[in-house]
N, C-alpha and C positions, 0 to 999 in steps of 0.2 A: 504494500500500500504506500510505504513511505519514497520510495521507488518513485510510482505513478504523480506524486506530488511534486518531486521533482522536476520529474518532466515534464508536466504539464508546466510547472513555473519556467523552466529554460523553452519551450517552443512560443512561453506568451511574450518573456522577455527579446528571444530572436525575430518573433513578428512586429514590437514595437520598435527596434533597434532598428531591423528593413527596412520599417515603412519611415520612421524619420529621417535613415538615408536619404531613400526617395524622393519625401517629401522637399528636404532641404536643397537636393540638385536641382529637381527641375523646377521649384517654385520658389528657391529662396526662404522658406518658410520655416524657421525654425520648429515650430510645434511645443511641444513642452518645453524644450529646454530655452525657450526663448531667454526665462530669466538668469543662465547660465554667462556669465563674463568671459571675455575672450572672442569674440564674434565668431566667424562662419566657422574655420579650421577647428576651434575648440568643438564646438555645437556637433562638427563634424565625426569630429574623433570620437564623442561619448558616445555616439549614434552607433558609430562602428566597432566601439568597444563592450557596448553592450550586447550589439548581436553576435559576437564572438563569445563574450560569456554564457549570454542562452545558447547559443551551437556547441559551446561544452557544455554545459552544465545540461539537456536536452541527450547529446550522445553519450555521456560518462554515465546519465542514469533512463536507459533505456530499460524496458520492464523485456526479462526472458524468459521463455519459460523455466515451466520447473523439469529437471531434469528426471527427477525419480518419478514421476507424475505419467504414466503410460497410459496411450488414446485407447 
């Protein structure tokens, strides 16, 4: 279970981290981090940095099955 929780936090945290990429190139638009100091590059990097920690934190706790557990 505590597995599953992870994951779901690292694939939420990787989708908001994407989308404020996105957001930021093609529209200039900071989005949350607007209040963030350091203008575009800073805004830029936590955007990037953060979908990098959800795409670990997402692969490192991916749910497997259970091994002893026969279909």
């Amino acid at each position: 279970m505590r597995q599953a929780v992870w994951l779901v936090f690292g694939l939420i945290l990787l989708a908001l981290g994407a989308q404020g990429v996105i957001r930021l190139v093609v529209n200039q638009d900071a989005g949350a981090l607007r209040w963030l100091p350091g203008g575009y590059f800073v805004q830029l990097g936590a955007y990037v940095a953060a979908a990098l920690i959800g795409l670990r934190v997402a692969k490192h706790n991916r749910v497997r099955p259970d091994p002893h557990k026969h279909p």
